[in-house]
LUMVEXVEX-145168 format. One record per atom (N, C-alpha, C): residue number from 1; residue in one letter; x, y, z; atom name. Coordinates in steps of 0.1 Angstrom, whole numbers, plus 5000, padded with zeros to 4 digits. Atoms other than C-alpha are relative to their C-alpha. Layout:
[pt NUM; a; [X; Y; Z]; CA]
...
END
This chain:
[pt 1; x; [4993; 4998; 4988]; N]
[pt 1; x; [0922; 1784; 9078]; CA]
[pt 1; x; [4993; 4995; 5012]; C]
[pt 2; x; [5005; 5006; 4988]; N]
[pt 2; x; [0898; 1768; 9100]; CA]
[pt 2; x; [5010; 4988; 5010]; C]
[pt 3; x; [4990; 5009; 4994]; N]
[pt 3; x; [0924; 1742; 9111]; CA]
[pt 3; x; [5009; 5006; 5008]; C]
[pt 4; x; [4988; 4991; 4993]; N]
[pt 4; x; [0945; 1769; 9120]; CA]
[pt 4; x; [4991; 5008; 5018]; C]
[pt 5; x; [5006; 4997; 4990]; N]
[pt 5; x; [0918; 1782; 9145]; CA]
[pt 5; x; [4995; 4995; 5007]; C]
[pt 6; x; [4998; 5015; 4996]; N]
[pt 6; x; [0910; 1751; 9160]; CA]
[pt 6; x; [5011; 4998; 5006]; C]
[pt 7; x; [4988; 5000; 4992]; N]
[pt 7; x; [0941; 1748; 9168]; CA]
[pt 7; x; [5004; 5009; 5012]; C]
[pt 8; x; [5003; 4992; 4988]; N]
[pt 8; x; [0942; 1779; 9186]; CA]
[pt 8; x; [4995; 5001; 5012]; C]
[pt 9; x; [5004; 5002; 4989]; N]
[pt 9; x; [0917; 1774; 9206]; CA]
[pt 9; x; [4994; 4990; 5008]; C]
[pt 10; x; [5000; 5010; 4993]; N]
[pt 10; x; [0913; 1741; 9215]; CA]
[pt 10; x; [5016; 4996; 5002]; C]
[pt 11; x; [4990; 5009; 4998]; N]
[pt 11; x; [0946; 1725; 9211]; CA]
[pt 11; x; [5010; 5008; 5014]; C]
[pt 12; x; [4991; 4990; 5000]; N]
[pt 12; x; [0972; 1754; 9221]; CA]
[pt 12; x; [4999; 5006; 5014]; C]
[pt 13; x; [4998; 4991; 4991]; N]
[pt 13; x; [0977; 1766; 9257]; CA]
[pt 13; x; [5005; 5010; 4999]; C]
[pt 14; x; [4995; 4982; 5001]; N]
[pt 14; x; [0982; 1800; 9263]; CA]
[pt 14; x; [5003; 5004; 5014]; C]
[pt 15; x; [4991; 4998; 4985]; N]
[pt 15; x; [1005; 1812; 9290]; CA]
[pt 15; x; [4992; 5004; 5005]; C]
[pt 16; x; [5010; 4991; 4993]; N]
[pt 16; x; [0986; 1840; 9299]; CA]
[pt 16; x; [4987; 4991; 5010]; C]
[pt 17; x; [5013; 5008; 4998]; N]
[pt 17; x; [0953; 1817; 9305]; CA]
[pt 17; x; [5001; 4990; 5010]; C]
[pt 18; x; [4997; 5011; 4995]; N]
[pt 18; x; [0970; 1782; 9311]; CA]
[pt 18; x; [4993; 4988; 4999]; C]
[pt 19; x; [5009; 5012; 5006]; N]
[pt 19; x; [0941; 1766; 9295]; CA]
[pt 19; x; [4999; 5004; 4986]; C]
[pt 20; x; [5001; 4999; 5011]; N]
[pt 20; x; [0932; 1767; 9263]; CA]
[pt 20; x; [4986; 5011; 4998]; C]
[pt 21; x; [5012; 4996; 4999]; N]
[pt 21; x; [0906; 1795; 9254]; CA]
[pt 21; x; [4986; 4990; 4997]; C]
[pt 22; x; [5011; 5006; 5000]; N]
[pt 22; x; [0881; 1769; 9243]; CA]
[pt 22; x; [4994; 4998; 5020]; C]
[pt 23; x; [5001; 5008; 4983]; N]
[pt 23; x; [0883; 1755; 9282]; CA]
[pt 23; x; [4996; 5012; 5004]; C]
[pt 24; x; [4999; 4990; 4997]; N]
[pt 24; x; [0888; 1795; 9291]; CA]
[pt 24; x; [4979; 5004; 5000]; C]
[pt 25; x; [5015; 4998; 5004]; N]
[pt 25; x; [0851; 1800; 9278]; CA]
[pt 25; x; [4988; 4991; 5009]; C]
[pt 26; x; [5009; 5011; 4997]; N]
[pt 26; x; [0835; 1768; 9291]; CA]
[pt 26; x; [4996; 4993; 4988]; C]
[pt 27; x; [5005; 5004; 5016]; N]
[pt 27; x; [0832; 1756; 9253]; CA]
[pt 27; x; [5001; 4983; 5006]; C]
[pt 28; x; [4995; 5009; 4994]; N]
[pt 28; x; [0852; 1723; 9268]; CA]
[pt 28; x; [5006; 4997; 5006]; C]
[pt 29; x; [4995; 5004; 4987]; N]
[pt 29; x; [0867; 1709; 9294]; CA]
[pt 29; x; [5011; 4989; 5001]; C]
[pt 30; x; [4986; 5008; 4999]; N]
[pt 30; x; [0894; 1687; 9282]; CA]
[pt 30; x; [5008; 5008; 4987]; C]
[pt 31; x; [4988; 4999; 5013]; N]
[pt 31; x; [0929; 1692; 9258]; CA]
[pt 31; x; [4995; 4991; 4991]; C]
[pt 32; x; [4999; 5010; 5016]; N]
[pt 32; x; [0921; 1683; 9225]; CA]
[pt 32; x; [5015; 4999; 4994]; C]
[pt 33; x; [4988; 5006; 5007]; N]
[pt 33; x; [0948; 1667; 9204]; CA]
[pt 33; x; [4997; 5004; 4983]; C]
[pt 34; x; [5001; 4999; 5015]; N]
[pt 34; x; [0954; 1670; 9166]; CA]
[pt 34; x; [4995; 4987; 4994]; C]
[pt 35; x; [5003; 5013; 5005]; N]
[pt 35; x; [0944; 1632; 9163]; CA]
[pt 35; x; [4985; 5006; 5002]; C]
[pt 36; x; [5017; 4999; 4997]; N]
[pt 36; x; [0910; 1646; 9177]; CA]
[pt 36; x; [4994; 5013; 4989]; C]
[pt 37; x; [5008; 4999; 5012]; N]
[pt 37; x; [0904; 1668; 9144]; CA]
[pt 37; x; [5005; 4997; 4995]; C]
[pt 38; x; [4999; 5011; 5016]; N]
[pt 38; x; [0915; 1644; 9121]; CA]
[pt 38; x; [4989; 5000; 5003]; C]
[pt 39; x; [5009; 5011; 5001]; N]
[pt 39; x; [0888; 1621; 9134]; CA]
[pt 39; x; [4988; 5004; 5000]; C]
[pt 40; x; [5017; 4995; 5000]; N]
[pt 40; x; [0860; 1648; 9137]; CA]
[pt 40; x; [5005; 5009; 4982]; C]
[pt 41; x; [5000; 5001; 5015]; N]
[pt 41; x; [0873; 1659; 9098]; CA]
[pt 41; x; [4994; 4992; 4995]; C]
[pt 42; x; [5003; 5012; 5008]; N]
[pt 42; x; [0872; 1626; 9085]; CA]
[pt 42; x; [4984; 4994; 5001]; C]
[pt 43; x; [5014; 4994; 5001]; N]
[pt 43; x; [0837; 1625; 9099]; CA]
[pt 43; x; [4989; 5002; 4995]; C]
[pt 44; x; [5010; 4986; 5002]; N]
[pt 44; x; [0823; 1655; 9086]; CA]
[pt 44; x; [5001; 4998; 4986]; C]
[pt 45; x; [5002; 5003; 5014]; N]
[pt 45; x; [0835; 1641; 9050]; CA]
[pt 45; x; [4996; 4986; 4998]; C]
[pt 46; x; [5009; 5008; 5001]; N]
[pt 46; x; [0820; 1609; 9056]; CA]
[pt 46; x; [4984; 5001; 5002]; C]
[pt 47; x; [5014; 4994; 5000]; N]
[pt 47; x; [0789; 1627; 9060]; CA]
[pt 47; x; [4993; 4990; 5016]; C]
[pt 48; x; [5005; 5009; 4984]; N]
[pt 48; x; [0784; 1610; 9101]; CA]
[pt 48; x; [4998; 5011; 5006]; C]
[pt 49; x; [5003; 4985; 4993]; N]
[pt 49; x; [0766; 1628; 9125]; CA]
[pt 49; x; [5013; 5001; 5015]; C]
[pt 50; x; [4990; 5000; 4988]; N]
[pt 50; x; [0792; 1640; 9153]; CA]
[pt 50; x; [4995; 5005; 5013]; C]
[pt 51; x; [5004; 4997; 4990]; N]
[pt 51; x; [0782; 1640; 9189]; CA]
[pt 51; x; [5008; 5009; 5008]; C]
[pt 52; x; [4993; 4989; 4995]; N]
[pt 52; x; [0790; 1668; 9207]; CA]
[pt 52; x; [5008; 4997; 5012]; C]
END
């Protein structure tokens, strides 16, 4: 279910907030998209290091 929480809190505005809790935190500072975990999946099973 990690995909599912990921989603939550990067992709997913939240009324309440109006950002995303990742942004809410300071985690990050832009909307991620669902193209942006594919490409950090696909990645992580190509065994590449992923820059933060």
């Amino acid at each position: 279910m990690a995909p599912g929480y990921f989603a939550c809190n990067f992709i997913k505005i939240h009324r309440t907030l109006r950002v995303t809790p990742a942004m809410a935190a300071g985690v990050t500072r832009r909307l991620w998209e669902v193209v942006d975990l594919v490409a950090l999946w696909e990645a992580y099973e190509r065994g590449e290091k992923i820059a933060a």
